[in-house]
C-alpha positions as CSV (number, residue, x, y, z in Angstrom):
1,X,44.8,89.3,116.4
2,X,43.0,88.6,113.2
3,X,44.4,90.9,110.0
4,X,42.3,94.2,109.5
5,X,39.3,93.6,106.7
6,X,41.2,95.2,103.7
7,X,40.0,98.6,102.3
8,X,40.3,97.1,98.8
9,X,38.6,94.1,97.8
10,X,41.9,92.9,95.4
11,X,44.8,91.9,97.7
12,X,42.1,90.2,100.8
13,X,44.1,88.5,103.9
14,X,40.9,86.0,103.9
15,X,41.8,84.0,101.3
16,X,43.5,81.1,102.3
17,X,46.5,78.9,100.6
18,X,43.9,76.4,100.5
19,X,41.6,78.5,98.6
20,X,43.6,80.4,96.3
21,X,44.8,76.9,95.1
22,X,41.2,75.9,94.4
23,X,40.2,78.7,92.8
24,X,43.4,79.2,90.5
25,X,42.6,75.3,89.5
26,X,39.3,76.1,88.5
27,X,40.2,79.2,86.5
28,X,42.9,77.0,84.5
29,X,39.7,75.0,83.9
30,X,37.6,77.7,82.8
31,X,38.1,77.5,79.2
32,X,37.1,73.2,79.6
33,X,34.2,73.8,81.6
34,X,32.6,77.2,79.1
35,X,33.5,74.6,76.4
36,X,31.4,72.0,77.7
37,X,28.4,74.3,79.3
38,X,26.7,73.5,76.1
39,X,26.6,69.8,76.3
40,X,25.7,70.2,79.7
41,X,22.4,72.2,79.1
42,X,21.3,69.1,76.4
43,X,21.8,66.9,78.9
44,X,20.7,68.8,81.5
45,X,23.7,68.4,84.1
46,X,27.5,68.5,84.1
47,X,29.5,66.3,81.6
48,X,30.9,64.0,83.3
49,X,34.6,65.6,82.2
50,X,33.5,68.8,83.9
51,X,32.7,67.2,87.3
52,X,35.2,64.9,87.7
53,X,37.6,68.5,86.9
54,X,36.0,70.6,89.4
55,X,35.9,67.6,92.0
56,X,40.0,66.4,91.7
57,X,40.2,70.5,92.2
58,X,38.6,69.8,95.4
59,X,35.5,71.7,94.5
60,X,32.8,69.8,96.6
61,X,35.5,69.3,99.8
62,X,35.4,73.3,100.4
63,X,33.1,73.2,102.6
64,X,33.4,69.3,104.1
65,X,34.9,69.9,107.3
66,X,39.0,68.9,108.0
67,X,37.5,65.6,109.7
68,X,35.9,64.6,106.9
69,X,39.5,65.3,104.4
70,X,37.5,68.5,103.6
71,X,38.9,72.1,103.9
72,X,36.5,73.6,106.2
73,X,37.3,77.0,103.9
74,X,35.4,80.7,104.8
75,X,33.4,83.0,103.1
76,X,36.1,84.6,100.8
77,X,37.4,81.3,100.0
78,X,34.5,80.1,98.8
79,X,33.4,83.4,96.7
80,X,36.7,83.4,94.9
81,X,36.0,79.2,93.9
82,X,32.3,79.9,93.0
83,X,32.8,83.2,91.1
84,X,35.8,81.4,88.5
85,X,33.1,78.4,88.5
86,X,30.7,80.7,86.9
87,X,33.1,82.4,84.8
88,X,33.1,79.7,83.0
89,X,29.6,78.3,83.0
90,X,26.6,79.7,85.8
91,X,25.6,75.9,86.6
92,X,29.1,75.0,87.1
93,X,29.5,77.7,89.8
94,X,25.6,76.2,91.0
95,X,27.5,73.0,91.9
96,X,30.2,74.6,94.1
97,X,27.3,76.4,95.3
98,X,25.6,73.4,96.3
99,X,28.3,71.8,97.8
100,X,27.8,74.2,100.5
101,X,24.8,72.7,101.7
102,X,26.4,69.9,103.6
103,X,26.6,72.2,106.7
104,X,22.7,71.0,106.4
105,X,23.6,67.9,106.9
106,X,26.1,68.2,110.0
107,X,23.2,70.0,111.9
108,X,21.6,67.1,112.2
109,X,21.9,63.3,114.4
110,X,25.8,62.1,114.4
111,X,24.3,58.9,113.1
112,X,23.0,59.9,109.8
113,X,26.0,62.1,109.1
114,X,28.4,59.2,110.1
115,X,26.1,57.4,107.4
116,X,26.6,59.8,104.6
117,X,30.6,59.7,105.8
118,X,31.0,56.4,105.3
119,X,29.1,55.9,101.8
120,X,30.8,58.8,100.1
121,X,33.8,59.2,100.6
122,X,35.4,58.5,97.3
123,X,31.9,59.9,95.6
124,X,32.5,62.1,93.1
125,X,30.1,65.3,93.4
126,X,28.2,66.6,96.2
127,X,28.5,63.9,99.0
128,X,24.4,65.3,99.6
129,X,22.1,67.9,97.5
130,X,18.4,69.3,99.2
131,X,15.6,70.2,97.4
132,X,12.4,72.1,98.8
133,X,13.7,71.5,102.4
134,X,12.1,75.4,103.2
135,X,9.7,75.4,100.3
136,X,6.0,76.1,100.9
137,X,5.3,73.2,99.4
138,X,6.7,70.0,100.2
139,X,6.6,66.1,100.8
140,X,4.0,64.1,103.8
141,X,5.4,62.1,106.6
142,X,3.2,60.3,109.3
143,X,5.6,58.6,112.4
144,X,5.4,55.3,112.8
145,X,8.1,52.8,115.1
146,X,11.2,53.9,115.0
147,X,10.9,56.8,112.2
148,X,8.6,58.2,109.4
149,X,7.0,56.7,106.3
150,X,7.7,59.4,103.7
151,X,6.6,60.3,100.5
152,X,6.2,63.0,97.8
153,X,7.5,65.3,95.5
154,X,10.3,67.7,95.8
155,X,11.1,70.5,93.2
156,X,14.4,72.3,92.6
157,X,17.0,69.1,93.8
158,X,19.7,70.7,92.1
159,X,23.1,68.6,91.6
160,X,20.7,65.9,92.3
161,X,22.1,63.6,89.2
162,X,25.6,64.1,90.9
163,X,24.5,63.4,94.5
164,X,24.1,60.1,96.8
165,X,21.9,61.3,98.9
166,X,19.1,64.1,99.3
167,X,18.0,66.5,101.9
168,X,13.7,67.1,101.4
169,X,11.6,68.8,103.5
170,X,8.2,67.4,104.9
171,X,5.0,68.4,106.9
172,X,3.7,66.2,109.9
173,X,0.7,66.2,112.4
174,X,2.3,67.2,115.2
175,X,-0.8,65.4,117.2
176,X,0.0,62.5,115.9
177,X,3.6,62.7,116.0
178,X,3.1,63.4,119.4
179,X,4.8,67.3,119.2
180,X,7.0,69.3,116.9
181,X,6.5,72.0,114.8
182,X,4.8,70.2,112.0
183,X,8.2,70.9,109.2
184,X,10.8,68.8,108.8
185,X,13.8,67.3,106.9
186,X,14.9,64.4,106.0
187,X,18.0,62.2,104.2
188,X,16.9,60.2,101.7
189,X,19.1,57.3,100.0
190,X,19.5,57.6,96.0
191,X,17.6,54.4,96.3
192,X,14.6,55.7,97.6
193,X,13.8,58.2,95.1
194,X,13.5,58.8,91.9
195,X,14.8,61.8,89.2
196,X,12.4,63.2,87.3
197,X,12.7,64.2,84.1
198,X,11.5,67.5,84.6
199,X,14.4,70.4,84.5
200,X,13.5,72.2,81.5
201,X,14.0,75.9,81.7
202,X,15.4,78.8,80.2
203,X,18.5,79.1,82.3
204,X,20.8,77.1,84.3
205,X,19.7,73.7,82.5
206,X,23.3,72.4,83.4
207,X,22.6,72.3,87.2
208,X,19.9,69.6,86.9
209,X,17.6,70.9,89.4
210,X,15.1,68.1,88.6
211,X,12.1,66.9,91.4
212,X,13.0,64.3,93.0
213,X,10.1,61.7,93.9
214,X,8.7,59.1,96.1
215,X,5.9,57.5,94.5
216,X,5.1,54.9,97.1
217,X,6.2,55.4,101.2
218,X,9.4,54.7,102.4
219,X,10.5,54.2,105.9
220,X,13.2,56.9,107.4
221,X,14.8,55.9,110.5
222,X,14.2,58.7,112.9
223,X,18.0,59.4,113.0
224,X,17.6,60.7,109.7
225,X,14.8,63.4,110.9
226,X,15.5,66.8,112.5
227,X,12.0,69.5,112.9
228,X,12.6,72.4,111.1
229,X,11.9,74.4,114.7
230,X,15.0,73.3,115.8
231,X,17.3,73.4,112.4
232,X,18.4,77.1,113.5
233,X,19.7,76.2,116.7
234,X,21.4,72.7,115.6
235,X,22.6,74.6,112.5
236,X,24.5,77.0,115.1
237,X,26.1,74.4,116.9
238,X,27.6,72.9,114.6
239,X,30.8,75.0,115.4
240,X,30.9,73.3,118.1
241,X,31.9,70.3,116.7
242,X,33.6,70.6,113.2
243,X,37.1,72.1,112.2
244,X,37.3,74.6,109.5
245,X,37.3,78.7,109.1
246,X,33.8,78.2,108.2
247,X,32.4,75.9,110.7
248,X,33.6,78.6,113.4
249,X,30.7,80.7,112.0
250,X,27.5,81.6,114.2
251,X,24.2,81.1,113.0
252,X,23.4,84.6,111.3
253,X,26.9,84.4,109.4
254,X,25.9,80.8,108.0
255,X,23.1,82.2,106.8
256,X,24.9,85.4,104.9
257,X,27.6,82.9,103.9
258,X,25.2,80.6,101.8
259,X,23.7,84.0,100.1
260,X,27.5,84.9,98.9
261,X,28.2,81.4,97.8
262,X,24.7,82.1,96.1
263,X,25.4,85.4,94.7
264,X,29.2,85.1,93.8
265,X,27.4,82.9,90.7
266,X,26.4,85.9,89.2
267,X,29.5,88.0,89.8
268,X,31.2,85.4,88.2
269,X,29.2,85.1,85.4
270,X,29.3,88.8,84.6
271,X,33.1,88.9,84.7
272,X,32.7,86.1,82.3
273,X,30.2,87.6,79.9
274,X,33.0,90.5,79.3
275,X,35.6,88.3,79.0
276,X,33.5,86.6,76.1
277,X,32.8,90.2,74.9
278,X,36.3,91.8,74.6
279,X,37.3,88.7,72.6
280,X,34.4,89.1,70.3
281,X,34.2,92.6,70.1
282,X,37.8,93.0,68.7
283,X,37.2,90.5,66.1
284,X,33.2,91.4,64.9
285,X,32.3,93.9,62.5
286,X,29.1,96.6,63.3
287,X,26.3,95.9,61.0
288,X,25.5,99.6,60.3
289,X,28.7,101.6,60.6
290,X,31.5,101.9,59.0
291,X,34.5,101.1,61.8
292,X,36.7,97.5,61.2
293,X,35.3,96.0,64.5
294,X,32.7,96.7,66.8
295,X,35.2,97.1,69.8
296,X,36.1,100.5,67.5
297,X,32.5,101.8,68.4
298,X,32.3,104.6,70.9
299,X,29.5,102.9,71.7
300,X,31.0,99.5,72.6
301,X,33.6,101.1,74.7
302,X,30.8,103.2,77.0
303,X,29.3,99.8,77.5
304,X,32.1,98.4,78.7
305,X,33.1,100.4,80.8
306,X,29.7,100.4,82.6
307,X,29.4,97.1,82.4
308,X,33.0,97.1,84.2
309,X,31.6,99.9,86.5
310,X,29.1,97.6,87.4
311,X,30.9,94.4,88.3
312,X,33.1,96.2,90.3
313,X,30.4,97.8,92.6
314,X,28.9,94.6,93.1
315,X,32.6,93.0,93.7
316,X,32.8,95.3,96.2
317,X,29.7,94.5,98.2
318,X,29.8,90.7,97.2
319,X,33.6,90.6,98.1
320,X,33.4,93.0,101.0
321,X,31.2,91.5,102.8
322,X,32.4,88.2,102.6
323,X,36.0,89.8,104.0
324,X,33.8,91.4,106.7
325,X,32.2,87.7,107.6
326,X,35.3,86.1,108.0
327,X,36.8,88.6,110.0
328,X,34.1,88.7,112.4
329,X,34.7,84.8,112.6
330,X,37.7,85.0,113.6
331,X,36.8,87.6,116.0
332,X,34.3,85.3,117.9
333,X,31.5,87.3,116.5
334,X,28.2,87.4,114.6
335,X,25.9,89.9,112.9
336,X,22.5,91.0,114.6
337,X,19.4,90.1,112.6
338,X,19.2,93.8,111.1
339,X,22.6,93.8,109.9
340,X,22.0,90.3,108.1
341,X,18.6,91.1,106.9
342,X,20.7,94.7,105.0
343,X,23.7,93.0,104.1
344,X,21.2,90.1,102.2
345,X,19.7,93.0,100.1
346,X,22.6,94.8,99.9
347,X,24.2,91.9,98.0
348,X,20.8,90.4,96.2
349,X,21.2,94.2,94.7
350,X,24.7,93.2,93.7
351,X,23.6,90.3,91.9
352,X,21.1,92.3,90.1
353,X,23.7,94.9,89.1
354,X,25.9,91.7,87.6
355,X,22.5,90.9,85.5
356,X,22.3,94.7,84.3
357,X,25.9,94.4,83.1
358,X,25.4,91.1,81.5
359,X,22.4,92.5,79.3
360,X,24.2,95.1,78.4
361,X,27.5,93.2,76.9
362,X,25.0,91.2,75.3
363,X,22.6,94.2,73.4
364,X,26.0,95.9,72.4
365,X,27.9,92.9,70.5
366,X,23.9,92.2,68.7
367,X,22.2,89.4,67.3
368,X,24.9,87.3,66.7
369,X,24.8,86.6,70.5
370,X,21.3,84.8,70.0
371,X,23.3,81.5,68.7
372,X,23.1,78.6,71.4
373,X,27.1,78.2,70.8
374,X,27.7,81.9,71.9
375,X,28.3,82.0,75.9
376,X,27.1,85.5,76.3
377,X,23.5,84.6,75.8
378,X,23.8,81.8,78.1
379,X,24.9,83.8,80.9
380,X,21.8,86.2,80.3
381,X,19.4,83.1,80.5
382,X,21.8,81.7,83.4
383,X,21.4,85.4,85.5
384,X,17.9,85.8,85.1
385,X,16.8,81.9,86.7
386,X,19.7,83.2,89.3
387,X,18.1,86.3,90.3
388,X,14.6,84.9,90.0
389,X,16.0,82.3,93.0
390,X,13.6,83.4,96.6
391,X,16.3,83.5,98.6
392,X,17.8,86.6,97.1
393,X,15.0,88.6,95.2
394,X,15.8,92.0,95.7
395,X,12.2,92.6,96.2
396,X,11.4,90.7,99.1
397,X,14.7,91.5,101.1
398,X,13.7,95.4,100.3
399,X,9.7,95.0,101.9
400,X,11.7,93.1,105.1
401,X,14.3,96.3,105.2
402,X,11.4,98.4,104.8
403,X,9.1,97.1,107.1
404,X,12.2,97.6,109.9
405,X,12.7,101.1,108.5
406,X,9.1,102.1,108.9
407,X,8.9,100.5,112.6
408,X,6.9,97.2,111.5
409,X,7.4,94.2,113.5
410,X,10.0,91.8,111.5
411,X,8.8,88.3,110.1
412,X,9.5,85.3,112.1
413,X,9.7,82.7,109.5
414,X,12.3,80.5,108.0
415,X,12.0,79.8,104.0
416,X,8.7,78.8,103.0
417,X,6.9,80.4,106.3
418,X,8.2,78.2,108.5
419,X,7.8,79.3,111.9
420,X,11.5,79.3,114.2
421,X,11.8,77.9,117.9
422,X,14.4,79.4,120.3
423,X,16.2,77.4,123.1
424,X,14.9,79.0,126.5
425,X,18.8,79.5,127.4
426,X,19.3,81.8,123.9
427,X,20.1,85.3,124.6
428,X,17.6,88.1,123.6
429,X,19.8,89.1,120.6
430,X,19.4,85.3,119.5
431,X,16.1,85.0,120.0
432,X,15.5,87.8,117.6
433,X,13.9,86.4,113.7
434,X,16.1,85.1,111.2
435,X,15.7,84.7,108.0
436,X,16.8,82.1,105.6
């Protein structure tokens, strides 16, 4: 029998030896990786010191699966990693976020992923990144022999400077394609695109979420093709053939598992922001009163305390629920489409409450937060892109919640309104929506 999900979210049973070796590695590196953050938003990317750190901790192996020399490691595991990541710097957490996209990968033909095997395994980074996969707008494909001619432009490919391969979505005539849904993805060779230089934003500069381009068609072997219709199905069977806590996840938990590893950025970064706080608190003087620090202030020590309220409501819900996933793992079970369409806003709200705390650390210490060098402004630019990411607006998930609430028919759709197809065989419960 599986341990009992814990009533408190500070001693969980979930977290591996595996895990709590990874993450205690990274939070030895936390004081490298905030030092560098700065570097890496000129450059827009990890320095290379800060990658090759987080990848001899085993960062980007977390969620490779044992047969690759991966870990194969669950949802708390992978919260606890991510979360220290982002204590240190949000687009090093992004990185152990986007190593979690390789379960992307595995859904798709054995060929292709023995490909990607066999050119990475000493690669240091992400073995594979995506980048508007379930976007509304994405690249053109027409079939031809043996696979696709592709080409395009692909926003958001973040970790893409790190990467050896990528993961873009495409649209096809399904006439002359002779069927499919029309969506697809396919694995691209560095060689075969181009990085443009195009990531300049306000927040999380270090994750270098460039576009990724192909000017002029390339050929794809059709091996390296899967229709978006199927992805949820293939996606859901890749239990079936990979070893690892989280590869014995069903398809709705894969889903909710990718939103923590998402969300546990921004826990992470508010834990950091009053790390950065406390230390500069008890050393800054107020501006306008008359106490030796600011950390003397009444005022500074309401803050945080709700800021510390805060993060530990939303460590509850973020670390809770990924206790709860790995539990019903290892029970053999899954959530039902409502539960995973509440628990995603019930944690995209978490994430927001991490922002609120953030913002406050930051008004409280003042304007000598504005400097680039200082980390706490960094994290409010870094929380804002975060929560601004479509996959966990609080908005969104609340009109989908809402619309169940009120007795409106859910959205089938995956991403970018792309429309899901069920296997005849699927049980009713399965062939409910999902969202992704």
């Amino acid at each position: 029998m599986p341990p009992a999900v814990p009533a408190s979210a500070v001693a969980s049973p979930w977290i591996t030896d595996e895990g709590r070796r990874i993450r205690d590695r990274v939070r030895e590196l936390i004081p490298l990786i905030r030092s560098q953050a700065r570097e890496g938003e000129k450059i827009a990317a990890l320095t290379p010191e800060v990658l090759e750190a987080i990848n001899d901790a085993g960062v980007f192996r977390m969620s490779m699966p044992v047969e690759w020399g991966g870990y194969g490691l669950g949802a708390r595991d992978l919260v606890e990693v991510i979360s220290a990541l982002s204590e240190g710097d949000g687009s090093a957490g992004w990185a152990g976020f986007v190593g979690v996209g390789l379960k992307n990968l595995l859904a798709m033909d054995a060929q292709v992923v023995d490909e990607v095997r066999a050119e990475t395994g000493d690669w240091v980074g992400p073995a594979i990144v995506g980048a508007s996969v379930f976007a509304t707008k994405v690249g053109a494909a027409r079939a031809v022999d043996g696979g696709w001619m592709v080409q395009g432009k692909w926003a958001f490919g973040s970790c893409c400077k790190h990467a050896s391969w990528a993961l873009v979505g495409i649209e096809y005539d399904p006439a002359e394609a002779g069927g499919g849904g029309g969506r697809g993805m396919v694995a691209l060779r560095r060689e075969q695109y181009e990085i443009l230089d195009d990531w300049e934003v306000m927040g999380l500069s270090g994750s270098s979420s460039n576009s990724l381009r192909v000017q002029d068609e390339v050929f794809v072997p059709a091996h390296r093709f899967i229709d978006l219709a199927d992805f949820p199905l293939r996606l859901g069977q890749v239990r079936d053939r990979y070893t690892g806590v989280g590869f014995a996840q069903h398809g709705l938990a894969l889903l909710l598992c990718a939103s923590l590893a998402n969300i546990a950025i921004a826990l992470g970064m508010a834990r950091g922001a009053l790390d950065c706080f406390t230390e500069q608190a008890a050393k800054r003087k107020p501006f306008t009163l008359p106490y030796p620090t600011i950390g003397d202030m009444a005022s500074a020590q309401v803050a945080a305390g709700k800021a510390l309220a805060m993060i530990n409501l939303a460590a509850a819900a973020i670390e809770g629920t990924a206790d709860q996933l790995d539990a019903r793992t290892a029970a053999g079970l899954d959530f039902t489409p409502p539960e995973e369409s509440e628990i995603s806003l019930s944690i995209a709200y978490a994430a927001n409450l991490c922002e609120d705390a953030i913002n406050l650390l930051q008004k409280t210490i003042g304007s000598s937060t504005v400097s680039l060098s200082n980390p706490i402004q960094r994290f409010v630019r870094d929380v804002r892109v975060l929560t601004s990411h479509g996959a966990i607006r609080v908005d969104p998930l609340a009109e989908q919640n809402g619309r169940r609430l009120l007795g409106l028919p859910p959205f089938a759709m995956i991403g970018g309104a792309v429309p899901e197809r069920r296997a005849s065989t699927d049980s009713s419960r399965d062939k409910e929506p999902i969202r992704a």
